[in-house]
C-alpha positions as CSV (number, residue, x, y, z in Angstrom):
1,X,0.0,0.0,0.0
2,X,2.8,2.2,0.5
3,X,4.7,4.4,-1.9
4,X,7.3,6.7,-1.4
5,X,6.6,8.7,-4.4
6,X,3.2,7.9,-5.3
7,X,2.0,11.4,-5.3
8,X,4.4,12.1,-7.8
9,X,2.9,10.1,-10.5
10,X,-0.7,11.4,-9.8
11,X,-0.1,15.1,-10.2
12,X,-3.5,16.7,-9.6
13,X,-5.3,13.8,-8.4
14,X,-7.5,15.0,-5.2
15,X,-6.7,12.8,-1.6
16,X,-9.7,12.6,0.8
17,X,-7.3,13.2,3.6
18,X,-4.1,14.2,3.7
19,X,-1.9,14.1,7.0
20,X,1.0,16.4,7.6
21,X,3.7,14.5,10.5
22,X,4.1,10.6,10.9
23,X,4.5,10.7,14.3
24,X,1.8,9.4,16.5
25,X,-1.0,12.4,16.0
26,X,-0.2,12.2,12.4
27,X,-0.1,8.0,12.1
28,X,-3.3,7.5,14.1
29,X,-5.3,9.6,12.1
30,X,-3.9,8.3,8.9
31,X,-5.1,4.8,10.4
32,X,-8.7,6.1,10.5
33,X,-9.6,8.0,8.1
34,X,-7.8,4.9,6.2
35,X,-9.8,1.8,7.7
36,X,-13.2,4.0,7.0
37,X,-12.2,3.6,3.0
38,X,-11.1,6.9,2.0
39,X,-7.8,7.7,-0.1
40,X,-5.2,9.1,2.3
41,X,-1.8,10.7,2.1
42,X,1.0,10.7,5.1
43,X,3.4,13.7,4.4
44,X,6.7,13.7,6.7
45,X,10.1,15.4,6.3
46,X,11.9,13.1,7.5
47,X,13.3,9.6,6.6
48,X,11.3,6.7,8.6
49,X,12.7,5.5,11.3
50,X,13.8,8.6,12.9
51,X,14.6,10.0,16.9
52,X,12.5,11.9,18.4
53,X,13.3,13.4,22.4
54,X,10.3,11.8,24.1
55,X,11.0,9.7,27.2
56,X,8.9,6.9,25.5
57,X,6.4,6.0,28.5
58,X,3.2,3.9,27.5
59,X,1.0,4.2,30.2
60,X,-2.6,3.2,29.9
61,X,-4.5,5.7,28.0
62,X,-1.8,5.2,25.1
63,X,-2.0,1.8,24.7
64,X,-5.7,1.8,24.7
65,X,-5.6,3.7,21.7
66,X,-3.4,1.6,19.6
67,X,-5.0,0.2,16.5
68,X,-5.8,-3.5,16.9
69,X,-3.3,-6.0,16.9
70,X,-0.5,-3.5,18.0
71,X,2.3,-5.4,19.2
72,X,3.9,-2.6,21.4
73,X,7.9,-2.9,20.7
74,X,8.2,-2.7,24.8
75,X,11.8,-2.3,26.4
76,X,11.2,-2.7,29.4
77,X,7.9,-3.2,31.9
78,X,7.8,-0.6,34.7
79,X,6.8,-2.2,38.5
80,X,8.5,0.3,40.7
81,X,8.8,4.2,40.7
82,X,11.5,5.8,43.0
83,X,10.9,9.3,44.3
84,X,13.4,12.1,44.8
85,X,12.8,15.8,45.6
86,X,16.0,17.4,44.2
87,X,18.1,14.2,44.7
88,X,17.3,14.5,48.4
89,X,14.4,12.0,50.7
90,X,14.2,9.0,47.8
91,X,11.6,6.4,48.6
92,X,10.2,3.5,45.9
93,X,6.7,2.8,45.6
94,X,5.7,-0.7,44.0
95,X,2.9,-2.3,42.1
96,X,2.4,-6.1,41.2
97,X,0.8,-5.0,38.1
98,X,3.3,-3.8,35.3
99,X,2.4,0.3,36.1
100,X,3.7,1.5,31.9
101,X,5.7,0.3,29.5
102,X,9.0,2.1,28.0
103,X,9.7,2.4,23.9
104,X,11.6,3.8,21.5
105,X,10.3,6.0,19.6
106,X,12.0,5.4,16.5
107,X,10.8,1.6,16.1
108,X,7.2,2.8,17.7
109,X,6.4,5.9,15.4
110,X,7.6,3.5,12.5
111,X,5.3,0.4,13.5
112,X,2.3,3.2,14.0
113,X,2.9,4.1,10.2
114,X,2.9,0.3,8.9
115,X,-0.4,-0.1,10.2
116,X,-1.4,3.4,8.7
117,X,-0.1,1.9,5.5
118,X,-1.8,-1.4,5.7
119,X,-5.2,0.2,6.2
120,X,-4.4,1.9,3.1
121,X,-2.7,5.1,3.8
122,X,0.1,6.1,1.6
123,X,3.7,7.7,2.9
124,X,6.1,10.4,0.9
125,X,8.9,11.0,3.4
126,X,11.5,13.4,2.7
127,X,9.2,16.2,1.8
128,X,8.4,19.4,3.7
129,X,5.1,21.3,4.2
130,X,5.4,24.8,3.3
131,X,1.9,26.3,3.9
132,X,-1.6,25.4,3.2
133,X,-3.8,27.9,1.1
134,X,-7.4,27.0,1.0
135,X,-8.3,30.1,-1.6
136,X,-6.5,31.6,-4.5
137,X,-5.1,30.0,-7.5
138,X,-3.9,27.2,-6.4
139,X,-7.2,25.7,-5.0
140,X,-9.8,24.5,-7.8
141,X,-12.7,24.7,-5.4
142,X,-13.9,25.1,-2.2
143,X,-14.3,21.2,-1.6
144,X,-10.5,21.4,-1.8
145,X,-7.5,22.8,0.5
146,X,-3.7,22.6,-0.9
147,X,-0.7,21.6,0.7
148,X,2.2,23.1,-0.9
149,X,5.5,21.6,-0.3
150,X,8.8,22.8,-0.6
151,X,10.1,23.4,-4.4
152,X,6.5,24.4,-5.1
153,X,4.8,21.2,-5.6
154,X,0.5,21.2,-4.6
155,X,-1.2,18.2,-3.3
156,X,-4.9,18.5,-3.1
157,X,-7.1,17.2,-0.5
158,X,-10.9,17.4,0.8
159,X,-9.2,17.4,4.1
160,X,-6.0,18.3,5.8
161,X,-4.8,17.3,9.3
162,X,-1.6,18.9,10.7
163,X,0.0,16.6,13.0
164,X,3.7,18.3,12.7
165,X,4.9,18.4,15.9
166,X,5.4,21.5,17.8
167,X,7.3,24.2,15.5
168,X,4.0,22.9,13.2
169,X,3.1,25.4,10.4
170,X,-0.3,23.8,9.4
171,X,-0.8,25.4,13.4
172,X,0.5,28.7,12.1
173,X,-2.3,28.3,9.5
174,X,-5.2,27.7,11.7
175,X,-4.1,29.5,14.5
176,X,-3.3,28.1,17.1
177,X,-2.4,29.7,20.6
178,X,0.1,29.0,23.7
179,X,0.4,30.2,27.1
180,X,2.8,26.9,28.4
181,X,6.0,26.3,26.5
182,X,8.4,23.8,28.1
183,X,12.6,22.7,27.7
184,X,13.2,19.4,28.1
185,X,16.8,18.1,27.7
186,X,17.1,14.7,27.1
187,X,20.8,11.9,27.5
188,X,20.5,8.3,25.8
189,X,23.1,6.8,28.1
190,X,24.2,3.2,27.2
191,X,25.5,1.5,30.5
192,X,27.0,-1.5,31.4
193,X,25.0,-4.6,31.9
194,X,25.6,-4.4,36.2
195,X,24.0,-0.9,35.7
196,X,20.9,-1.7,33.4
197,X,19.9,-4.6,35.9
198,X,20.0,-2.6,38.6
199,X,17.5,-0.2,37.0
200,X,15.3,-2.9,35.1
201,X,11.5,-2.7,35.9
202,X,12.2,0.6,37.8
203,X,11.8,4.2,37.0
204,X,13.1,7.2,39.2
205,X,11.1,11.0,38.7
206,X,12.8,13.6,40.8
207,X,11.0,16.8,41.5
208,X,13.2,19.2,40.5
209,X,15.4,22.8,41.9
210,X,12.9,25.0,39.4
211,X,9.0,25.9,39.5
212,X,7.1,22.9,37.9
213,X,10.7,21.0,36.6
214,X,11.6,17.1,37.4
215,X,13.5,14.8,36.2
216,X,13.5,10.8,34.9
217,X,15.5,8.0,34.5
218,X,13.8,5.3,31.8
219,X,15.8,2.2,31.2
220,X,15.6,0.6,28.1
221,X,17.5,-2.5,27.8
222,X,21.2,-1.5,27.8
223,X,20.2,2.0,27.6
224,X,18.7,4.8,30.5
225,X,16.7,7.2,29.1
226,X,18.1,10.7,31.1
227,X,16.1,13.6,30.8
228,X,14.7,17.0,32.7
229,X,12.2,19.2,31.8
230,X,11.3,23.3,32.8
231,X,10.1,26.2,31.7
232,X,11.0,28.0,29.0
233,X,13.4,31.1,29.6
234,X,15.5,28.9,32.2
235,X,17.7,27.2,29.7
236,X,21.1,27.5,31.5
237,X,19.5,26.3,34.5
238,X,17.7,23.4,32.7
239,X,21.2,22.4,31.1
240,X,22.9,22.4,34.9
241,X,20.2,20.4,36.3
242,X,20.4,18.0,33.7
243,X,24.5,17.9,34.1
244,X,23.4,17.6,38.5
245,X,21.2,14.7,38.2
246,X,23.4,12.8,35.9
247,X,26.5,13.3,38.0
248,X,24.4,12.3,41.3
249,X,22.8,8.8,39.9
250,X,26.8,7.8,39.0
251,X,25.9,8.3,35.2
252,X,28.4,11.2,34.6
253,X,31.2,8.3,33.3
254,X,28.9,7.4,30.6
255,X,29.4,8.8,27.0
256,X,25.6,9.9,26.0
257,X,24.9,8.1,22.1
258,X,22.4,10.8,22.0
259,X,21.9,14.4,23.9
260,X,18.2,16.7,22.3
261,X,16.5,19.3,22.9
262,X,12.9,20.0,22.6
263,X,10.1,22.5,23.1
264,X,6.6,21.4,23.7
265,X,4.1,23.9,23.9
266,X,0.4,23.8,25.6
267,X,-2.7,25.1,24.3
268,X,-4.7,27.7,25.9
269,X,-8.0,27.1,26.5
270,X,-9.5,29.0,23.8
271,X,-7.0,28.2,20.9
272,X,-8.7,27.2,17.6
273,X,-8.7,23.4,16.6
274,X,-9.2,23.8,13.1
275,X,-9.6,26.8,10.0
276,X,-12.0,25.8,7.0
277,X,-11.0,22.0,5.9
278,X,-7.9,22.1,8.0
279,X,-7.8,19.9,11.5
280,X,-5.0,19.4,14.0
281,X,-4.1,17.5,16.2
282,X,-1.3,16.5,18.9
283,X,1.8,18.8,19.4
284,X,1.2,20.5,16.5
285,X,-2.6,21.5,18.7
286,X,-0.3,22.3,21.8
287,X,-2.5,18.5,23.4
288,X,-0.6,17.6,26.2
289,X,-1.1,16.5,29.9
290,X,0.3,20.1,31.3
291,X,1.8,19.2,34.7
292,X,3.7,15.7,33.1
293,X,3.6,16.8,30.0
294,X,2.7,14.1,28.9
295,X,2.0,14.0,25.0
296,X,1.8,10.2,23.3
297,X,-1.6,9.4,24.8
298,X,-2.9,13.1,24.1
299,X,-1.2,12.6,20.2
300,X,-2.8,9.2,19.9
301,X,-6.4,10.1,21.0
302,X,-6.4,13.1,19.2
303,X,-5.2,11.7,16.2
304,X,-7.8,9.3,16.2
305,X,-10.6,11.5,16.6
306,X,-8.9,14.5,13.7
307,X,-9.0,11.0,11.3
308,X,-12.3,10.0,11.7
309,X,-13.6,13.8,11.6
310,X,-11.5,14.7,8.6
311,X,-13.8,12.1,6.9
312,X,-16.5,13.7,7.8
313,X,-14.8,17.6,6.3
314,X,-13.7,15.5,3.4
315,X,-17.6,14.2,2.8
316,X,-18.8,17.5,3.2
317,X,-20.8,19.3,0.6
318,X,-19.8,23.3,1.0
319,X,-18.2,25.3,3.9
320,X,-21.0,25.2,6.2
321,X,-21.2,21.4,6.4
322,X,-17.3,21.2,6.7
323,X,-17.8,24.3,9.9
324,X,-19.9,21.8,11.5
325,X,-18.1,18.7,11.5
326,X,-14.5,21.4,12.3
327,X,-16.8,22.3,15.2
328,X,-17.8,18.8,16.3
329,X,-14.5,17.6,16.0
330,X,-13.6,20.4,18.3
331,X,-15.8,19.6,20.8
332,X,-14.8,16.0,20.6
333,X,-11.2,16.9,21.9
334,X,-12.4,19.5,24.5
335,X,-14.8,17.1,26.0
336,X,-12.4,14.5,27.1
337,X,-8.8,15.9,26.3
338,X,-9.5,19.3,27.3
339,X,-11.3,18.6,30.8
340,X,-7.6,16.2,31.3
341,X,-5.5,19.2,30.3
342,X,-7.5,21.7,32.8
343,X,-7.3,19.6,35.9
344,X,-3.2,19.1,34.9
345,X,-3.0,22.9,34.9
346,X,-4.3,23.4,38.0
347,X,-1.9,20.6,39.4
348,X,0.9,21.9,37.6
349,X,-0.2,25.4,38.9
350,X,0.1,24.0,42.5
351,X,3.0,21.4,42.2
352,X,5.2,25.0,40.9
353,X,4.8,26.4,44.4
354,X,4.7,23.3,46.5
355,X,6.9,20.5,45.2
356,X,7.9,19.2,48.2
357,X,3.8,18.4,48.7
358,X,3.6,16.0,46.1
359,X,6.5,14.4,47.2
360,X,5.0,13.5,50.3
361,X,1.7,12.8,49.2
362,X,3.0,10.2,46.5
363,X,5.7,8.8,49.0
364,X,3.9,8.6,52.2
365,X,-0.3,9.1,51.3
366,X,-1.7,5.5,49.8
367,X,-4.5,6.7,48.2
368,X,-2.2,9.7,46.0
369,X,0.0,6.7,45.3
370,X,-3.2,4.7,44.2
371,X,-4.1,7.3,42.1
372,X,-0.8,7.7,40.2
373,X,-0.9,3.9,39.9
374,X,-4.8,3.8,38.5
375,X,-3.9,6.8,36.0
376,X,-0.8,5.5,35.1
377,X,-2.3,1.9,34.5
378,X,-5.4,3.6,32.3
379,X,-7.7,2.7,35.2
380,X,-9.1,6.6,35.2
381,X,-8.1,9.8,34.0
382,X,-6.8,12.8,36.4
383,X,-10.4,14.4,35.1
384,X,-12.1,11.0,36.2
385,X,-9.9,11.0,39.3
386,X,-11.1,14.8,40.3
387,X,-15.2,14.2,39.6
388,X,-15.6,11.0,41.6
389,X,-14.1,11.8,44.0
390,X,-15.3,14.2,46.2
391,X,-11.9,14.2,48.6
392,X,-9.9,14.9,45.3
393,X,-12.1,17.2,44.7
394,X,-11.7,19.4,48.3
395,X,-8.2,18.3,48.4
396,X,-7.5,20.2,44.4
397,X,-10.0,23.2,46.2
398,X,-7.6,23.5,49.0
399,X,-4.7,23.4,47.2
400,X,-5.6,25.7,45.0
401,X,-6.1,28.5,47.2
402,X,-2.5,28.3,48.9
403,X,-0.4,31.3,48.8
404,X,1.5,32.3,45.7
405,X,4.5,32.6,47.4
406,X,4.5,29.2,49.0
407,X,4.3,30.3,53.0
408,X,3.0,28.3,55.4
409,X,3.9,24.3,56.4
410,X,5.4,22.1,53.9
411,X,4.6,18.3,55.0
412,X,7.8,17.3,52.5
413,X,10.1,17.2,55.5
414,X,12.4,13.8,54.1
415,X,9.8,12.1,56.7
416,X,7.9,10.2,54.2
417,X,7.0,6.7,54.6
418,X,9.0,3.7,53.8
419,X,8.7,1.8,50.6
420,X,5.5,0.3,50.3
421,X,3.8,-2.3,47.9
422,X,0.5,-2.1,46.5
């Protein structure tokens, strides 16, 4: 089904769909506008496989939204999380139950494509998007949007979806707006096999020295996944937290294969979703869990539902009919993605002033703990979490009303309890 240079040989043919990005946003809606029967088209710049900075968790929600018969390329399975607030008061919580798995995202991006393809979906790699134009000459009609690529060649669609990441420019096109943009720094590490058992099955997060920054070790095999994440504007200090939490695990010996950079960028509430016959979806959307930051289940799910909706633009008789399926589709993400994304701010709003809080509710509170391990497992959603539970729902009230500048008691006082198993 696939061809790299299909497109080439049908010069003015008109896709249903076509997706800009291969990564999972862009894969998973390939997959379903694909399996409903319509003619689709993957654009992506780069050469498949290809790294992308992503600490390549799995949890739950993610692989829930996998097409069928997914056989996730898993690395390891996670059972055991250890705790650190700035390297200091570590404490390892444990679950019977595999809690997420770990991938790379080379091999898993590539395997999302292949089923995309096998639906029907065909792939050009090695092109870039320049802008879309849905009026003007190079649109025959207003059934149609163009993609123009780089070099000045147009491909045609009844619907586009922009899935190209964060820097996307299908999200200049429809607008989209920020008001959270994030570093993360990232270290693939390869380690001696000693090393890579003692860290197999177990992740470490450390709450880290800036407002709303931690930290992560994945392992991978023969491989730890190292990487820190902040605000943007606090580069330097990023780049020196990364260097302190590398030289503290014992990891500073170890030549990095790879060392990133990325910036992932959160939507505000009011940001647009999609302009005429234009959808996005994932990164390129700003969809992300705000206080994790957290983006492969938000890429996948949204992905999904841009697919199935971009049938429905690319069925669509005239601009009105389009309007309301753009607007349902909308409403679709806000519903359940959006609700997620506003309890997450609110954490992340509170976990900024009082770090040393969560540290002690996740380390020494069983029912935080069973919470992280339910969400993390795809039992509930933080949104699911908040509305059935009236507790959660004080407890976020509370929380919420602290002082800005972080006065008054701080139960994080390295008194935590001891290591506990679910």
């Amino acid at each position: 089904m696939s061809s790299e240079n299909s497109s080439a040989d049908d010069a003015g043919q008109v896709w249903d769909v076509v997706v800009v990005g291969a990564g999972p946003a862009g894969a998973s809606a390939a997959y379903a506008a694909a399996v409903a029967g319509r003619r689709v088209l993957v654009l992506e710049k780069a050469d498949l496989p290809r790294y992308k900075t992503c600490g390549g968790g799995i949890i739950g929600p993610s692989r829930d939204s996998l097409p069928p018969g997914f056989d996730l390329p898993l690395k390891d399975r996670v059972h055991a999380v250890t705790f650190t607030h700035n390297g200091r008061f570590t404490r390892t919580r444990r679950s019977r139950q595999m809690l997420f798995g770990l991938i790379n995202r080379p091999e898993f991006d590539a395997q999302l494509v292949e089923h995309a393809q096998k639906a029907g979906a065909e792939l050009r790699t090695g092109v870039t998007v320049s802008r879309v134009e849905q009026h003007g000459s190079a649109v025959p009609d207003r059934r149609t949007a163009a993609v123009v690529l780089q070099g000045g060649e147009t491909v045609l669609a009844r619907a586009v979806v922009g899935a190209d990441g964060s820097a996307s420019r299908i999200a200049a096109h429809v607008g989209v707006k920020v008001d959270q943009v994030d570093l993360g720094l990232e270290a693939e590490i390869p380690v001696p096999q000693p090393v890579a058992e003692d860290w197999k099955g177990r992740v470490l997060i450390d709450w880290g020295p800036m407002p709303g920054s931690y930290g992560w070790v994945f392992p991978k095999g023969d491989t730890l996944t190292v990487g820190v994440i902040s605000a943007r504007g606090e580069g330097a200090a990023t780049k020196r937290y990364l260097e302190d939490f590398i030289g503290r695990l014992g990891l500073a010996g170890f030549e990095p294969s790879i060392s990133s950079g990325h910036l992932t960028r959160c939507r505000t509430d009011d940001s647009p979703l999609s302009r005429g016959r234009v959808l996005v979806c994932g990164d390129a959307a700003g969809l992300l869990e705000p206080w994790t930051r957290e983006g492969i289940s938000f890429a996948l799910r949204s992905g999904r539902l841009a697919g199935e909706w971009a049938v429905r633009i690319a069925e669509a008789h005239d601009a009105v009919d389009a309007r309301r399926q753009a607007l349902n589709y909308a409403f679709a993400v806000k519903a359940g993605l959006g609700v997620e994304m506003s309890v997450g701010k609110r954490l992340l709003a509170v976990f900024e002033r009082r770090p040393g809080l969560f540290h002690a509710a996740l380390t020494g509170f069983r029912p935080a703990w069973n919470a992280f391990r339910d969400i993390t497992r795809g039992a509930t959603t933080l949104a699911e979490l908040v509305r059935s539970h009236p507790v959660a729902q004080r407890a976020l009230a509370v929380l919420d009303r602290r002082p800005a500048d972080g006065t008054g008691p701080d139960p994080a006082d390295g008194t935590a309890a001891e290591p506990a198993t679910e």
